[in-house]
C-alpha positions as CSV (number, residue, x, y, z in Angstrom):
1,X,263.8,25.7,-53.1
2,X,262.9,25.8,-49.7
3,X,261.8,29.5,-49.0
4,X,262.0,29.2,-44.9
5,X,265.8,27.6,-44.9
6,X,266.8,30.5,-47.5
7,X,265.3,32.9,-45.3
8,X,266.9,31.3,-42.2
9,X,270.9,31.3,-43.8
10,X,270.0,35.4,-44.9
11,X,269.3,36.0,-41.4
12,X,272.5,34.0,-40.4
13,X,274.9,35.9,-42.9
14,X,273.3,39.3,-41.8
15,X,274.3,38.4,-38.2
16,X,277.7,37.2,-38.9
17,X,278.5,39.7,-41.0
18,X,277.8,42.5,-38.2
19,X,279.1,40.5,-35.8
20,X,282.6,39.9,-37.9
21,X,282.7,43.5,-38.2
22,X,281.7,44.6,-34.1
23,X,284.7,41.8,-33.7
24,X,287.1,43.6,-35.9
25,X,286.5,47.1,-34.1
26,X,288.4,45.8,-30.9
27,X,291.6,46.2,-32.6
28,X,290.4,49.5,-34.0
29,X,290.3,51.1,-30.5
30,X,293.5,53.1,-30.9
31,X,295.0,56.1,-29.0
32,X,292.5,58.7,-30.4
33,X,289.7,56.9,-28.7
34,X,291.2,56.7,-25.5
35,X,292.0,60.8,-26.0
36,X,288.2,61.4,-27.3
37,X,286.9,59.6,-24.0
38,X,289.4,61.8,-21.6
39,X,288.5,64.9,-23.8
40,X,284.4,64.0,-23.1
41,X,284.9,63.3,-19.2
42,X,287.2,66.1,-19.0
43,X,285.0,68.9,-20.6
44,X,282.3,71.3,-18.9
45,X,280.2,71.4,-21.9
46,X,278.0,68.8,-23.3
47,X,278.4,66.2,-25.9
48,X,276.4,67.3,-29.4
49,X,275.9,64.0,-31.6
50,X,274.8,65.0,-35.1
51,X,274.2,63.0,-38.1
52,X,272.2,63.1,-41.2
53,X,269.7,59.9,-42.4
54,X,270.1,56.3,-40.8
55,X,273.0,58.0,-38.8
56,X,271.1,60.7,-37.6
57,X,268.8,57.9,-35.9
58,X,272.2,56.2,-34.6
59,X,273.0,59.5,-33.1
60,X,269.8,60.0,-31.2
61,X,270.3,56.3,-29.6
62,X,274.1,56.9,-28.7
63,X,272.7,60.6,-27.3
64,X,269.8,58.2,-25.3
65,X,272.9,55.9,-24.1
66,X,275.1,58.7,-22.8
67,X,272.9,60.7,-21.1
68,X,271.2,57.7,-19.0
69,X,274.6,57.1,-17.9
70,X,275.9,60.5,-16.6
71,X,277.1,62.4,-20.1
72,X,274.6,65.2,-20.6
73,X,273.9,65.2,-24.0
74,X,271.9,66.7,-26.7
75,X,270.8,65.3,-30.8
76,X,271.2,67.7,-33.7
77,X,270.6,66.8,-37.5
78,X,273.2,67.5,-39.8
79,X,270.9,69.4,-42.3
80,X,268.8,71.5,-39.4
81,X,272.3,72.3,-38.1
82,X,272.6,74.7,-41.1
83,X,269.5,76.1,-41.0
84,X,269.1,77.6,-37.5
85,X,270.1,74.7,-35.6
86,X,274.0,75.4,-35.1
87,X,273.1,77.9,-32.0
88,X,272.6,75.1,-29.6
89,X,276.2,74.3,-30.1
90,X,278.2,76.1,-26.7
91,X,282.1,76.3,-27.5
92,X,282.7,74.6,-24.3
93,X,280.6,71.7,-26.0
94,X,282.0,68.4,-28.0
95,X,280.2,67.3,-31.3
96,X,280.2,64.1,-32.4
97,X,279.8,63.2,-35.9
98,X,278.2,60.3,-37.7
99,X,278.8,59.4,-41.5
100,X,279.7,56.5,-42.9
101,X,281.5,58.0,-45.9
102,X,282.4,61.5,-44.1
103,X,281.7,63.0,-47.5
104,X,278.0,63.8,-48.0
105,X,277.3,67.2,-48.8
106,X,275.7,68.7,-45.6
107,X,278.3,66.8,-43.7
108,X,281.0,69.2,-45.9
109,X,278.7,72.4,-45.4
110,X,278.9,71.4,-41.8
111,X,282.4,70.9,-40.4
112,X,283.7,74.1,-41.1
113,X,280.9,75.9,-39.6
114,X,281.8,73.8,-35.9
115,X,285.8,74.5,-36.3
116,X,284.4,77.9,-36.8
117,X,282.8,77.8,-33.6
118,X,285.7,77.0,-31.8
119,X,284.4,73.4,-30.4
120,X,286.1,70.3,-30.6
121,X,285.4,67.6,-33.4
122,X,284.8,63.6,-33.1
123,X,284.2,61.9,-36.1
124,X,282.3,58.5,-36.2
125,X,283.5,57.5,-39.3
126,X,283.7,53.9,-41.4
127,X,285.7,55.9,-44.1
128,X,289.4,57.0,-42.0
129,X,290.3,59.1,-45.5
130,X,287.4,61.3,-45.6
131,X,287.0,64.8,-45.5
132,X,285.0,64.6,-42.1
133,X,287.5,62.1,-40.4
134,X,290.7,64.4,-42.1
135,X,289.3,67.8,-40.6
136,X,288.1,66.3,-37.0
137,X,290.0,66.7,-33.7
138,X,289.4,62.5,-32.8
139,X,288.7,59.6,-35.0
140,X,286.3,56.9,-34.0
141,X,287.5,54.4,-36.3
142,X,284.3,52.1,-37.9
143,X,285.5,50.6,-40.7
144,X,283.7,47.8,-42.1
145,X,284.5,45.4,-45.3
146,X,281.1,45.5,-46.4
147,X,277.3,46.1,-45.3
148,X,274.9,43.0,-44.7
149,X,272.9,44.2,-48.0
150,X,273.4,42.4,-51.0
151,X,273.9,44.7,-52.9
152,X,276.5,46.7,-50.3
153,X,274.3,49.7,-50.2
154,X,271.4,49.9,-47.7
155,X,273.2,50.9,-44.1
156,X,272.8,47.5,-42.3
157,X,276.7,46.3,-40.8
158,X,278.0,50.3,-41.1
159,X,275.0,51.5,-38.5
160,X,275.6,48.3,-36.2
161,X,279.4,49.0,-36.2
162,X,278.5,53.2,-35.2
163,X,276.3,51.7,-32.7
164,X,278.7,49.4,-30.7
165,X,281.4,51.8,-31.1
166,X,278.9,54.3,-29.5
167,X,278.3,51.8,-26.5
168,X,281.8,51.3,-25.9
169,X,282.3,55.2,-25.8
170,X,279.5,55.5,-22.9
171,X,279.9,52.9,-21.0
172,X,283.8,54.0,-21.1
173,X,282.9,56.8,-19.8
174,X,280.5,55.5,-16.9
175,X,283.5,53.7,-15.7
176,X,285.6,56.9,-15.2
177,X,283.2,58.7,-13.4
178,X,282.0,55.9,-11.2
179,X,278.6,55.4,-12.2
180,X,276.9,53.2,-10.0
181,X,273.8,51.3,-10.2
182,X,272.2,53.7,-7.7
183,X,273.0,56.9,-10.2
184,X,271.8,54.6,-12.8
185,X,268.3,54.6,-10.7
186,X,268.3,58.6,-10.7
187,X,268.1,58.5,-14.1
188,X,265.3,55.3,-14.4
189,X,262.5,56.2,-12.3
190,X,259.9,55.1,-14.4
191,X,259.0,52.1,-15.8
192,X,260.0,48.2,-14.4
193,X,263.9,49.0,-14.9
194,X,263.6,52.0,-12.5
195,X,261.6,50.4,-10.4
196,X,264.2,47.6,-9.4
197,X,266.7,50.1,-8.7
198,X,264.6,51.7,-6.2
199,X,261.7,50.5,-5.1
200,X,262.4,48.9,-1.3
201,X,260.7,46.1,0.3
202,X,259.1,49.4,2.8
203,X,257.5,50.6,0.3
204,X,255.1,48.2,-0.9
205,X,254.7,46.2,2.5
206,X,253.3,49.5,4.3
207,X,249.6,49.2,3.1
208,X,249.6,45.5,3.7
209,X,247.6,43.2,6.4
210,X,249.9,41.7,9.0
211,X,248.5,38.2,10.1
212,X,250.2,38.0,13.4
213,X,248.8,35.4,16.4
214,X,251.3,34.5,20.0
215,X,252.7,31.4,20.1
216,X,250.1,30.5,23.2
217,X,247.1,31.2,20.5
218,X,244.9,28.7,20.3
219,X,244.6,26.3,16.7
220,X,241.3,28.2,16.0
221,X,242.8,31.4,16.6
222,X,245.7,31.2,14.3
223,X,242.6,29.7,11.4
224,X,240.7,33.1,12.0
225,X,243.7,34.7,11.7
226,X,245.1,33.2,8.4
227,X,241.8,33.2,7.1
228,X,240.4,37.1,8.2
229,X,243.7,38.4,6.4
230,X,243.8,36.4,3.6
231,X,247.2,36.0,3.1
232,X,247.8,32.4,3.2
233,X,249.7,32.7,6.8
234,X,250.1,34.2,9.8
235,X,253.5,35.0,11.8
236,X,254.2,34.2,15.4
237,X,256.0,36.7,17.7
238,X,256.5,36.7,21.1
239,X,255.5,40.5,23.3
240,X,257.9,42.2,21.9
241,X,257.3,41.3,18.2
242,X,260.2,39.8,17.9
243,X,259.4,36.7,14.6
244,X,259.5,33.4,16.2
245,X,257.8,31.5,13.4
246,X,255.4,31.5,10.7
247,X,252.1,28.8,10.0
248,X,250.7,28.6,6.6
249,X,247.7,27.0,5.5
250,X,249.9,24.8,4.0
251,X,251.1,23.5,7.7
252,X,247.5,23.6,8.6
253,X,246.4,20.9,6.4
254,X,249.6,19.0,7.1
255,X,248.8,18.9,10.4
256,X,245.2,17.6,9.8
257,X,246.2,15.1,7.7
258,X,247.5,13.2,10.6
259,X,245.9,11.4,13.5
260,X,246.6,13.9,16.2
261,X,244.3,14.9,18.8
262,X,243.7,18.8,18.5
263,X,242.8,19.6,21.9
264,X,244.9,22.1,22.9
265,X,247.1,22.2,20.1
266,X,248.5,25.7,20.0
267,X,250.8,28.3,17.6
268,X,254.2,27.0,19.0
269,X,253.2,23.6,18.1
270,X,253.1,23.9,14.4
271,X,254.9,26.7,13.9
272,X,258.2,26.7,10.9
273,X,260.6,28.5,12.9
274,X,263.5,30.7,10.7
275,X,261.3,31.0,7.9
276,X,262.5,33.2,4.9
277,X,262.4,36.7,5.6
278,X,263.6,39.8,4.1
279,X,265.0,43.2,5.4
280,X,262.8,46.3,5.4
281,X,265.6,48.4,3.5
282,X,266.5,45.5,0.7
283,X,265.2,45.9,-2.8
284,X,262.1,44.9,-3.8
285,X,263.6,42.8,-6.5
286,X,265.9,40.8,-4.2
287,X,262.8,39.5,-2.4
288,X,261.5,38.2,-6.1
289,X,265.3,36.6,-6.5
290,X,264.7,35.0,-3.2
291,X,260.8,34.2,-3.8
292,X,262.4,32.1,-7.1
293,X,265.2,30.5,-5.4
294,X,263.0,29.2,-2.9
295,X,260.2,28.5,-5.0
296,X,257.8,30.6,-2.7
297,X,255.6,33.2,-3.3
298,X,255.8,35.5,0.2
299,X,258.5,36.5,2.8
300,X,258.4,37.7,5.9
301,X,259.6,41.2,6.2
302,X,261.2,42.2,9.7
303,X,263.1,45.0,11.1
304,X,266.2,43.8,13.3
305,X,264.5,40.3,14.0
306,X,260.8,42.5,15.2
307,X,257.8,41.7,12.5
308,X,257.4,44.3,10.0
309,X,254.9,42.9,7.5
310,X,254.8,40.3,4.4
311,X,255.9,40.9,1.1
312,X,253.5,38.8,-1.4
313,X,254.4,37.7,-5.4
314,X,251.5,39.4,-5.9
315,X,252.1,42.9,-4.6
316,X,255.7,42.5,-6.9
317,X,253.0,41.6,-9.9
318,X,251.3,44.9,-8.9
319,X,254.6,46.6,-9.2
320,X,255.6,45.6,-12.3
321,X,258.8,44.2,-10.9
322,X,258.0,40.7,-12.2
């Protein structure tokens, strides 16, 4: 037998398995969804996601999920629930709950404890005749035909279809409230992610040299220059700093490669003019995306047409953004 093309058509039945059953929860979306996501975006309280084993770690992700995208809310385990845990719960809040079967035993202890409390009830459930999904307020419907285990035990297609349903629940709900990439940054200041939402080209250009020479400068002028600042380059402006150009060591040795006379050869005369240049208040990633497209590695930054700096691959390394 080969081992390696065994292992290869497991992995292949595992993923079309989950995705078979993440495709047959589209036409699971019924009316109670729609009413659980207009209770949620409706409510002053918070959404409570509890669960108990490999749904208990579902829960925590679809709490991670919803409150990075503008639905405060909080994890509680199912079994620390009844044992102190319960007074978290506010009655203006929403609990979501997470079984597969909707039967386990805390799950049972559980429920009536919440309709107790007076809050309302979602249950995540792959088992629509269960206690859980029978007693709760809105049913998340995540039935499944079978999990990706063998032997239809270990929680493999059940927690991927919890999951996606979970996804589909917060990202409805970042549509009705208008979430927008700049909210999304609020929320992401750490780390690369964060960092493309908000770090500006301003912010990393301000510590930077600025090779700048006239366009009158003289050939070994504009050499000094490119060489004392060590960025590869030097812009042109005229007196009012406004960018006329830019020469790179690149041109430089272009221009020596011919058989010119350099007497008198000055900035203007090798000069690029309109080279690529970037806005002061754009993204620090969009100068990346234009780095790539252009198969550069540094822009010209400028502030209505005046010279503001130069924005380096490098400094976007430093960053992280890369």
């Amino acid at each position: 037998m080969n081992i390696a093309k065994n292992i290869k058509n497991i992995a292949q039945e595992v993923l079309l398995n989950e995705s078979r059953a993440i495709e047959n929860l589209i036409q699971l979306v019924d009316n109670d969804f729609e009413a659980c996501v207009k209770e949620i975006y409706s409510s002053k309280g918070r959404v409570v996601v509890t669960g108990i084993g490999k749904s208990a770690i579902i829960a925590n992700k679809i709490v991670a999920t919803l409150n990075s995208t503008g639905t405060p809310s909080v994890f509680m385990h199912a079994a620390d629930a009844i044992h102190g845990d319960l007074g978290m719960i506010l009655k203006e809040d929403i609990v979501i709950c997470i079984s597969k079967s909707g039967n386990t035993p805390e799950i049972k202890v559980l429920v009536p404890l919440l309709k107790r409390r007076g809050s309302k009830l979602v249950a995540l459930v792959s088992n629509t005749s269960s206690y859980l999904a029978q007693q709760a307020d809105y049913v998340l419907n995540a039935t499944i035909g079978e999990e990706a285990c063998p032997n239809n035990l270990a929680p493999t297609t059940s927690t991927t279809a919890h999951l996606a349903l979970g996804d589909a629940l917060a990202v409805s709900l970042l549509e009705l409230r208008n979430f927008t990439s700049t909210d999304f940054a609020q929320f992401h200041p750490g780390g690369a992610l964060g960092k493309q939402l908000y770090l500006k080209v301003s912010d990393i250009v301000a510590g930077n040299a600025i090779p700048v020479v006239k366009p009158e400068a003289p050939l070994k002028d504009v050499i000094i220059e490119i060489s004392s600042k060590r960025l590869g380059c030097t812009a042109v402006v005229d007196e009012q700093h406004n960018l006329l150009g830019i020469i790179t060591d690149g041109d430089l040795r272009r221009m020596l490669q011919k058989d010119i006379n350099l007497t008198g050869i000055q900035a203007s005369d090798i000069m690029t003019v309109n080279p690529k240049t970037i806005a002061t208040d754009e993204f620090a990633v969009k100068a990346l995306h234009q780095m790539q497209e252009n198969s550069i590695t540094q822009l010209v930054v400028v502030d209505n047409n005046q010279l503001a700096g130069f924005i380096h691959l490098h400094d976007l390394l430093k960053e992280g953004i890369v």
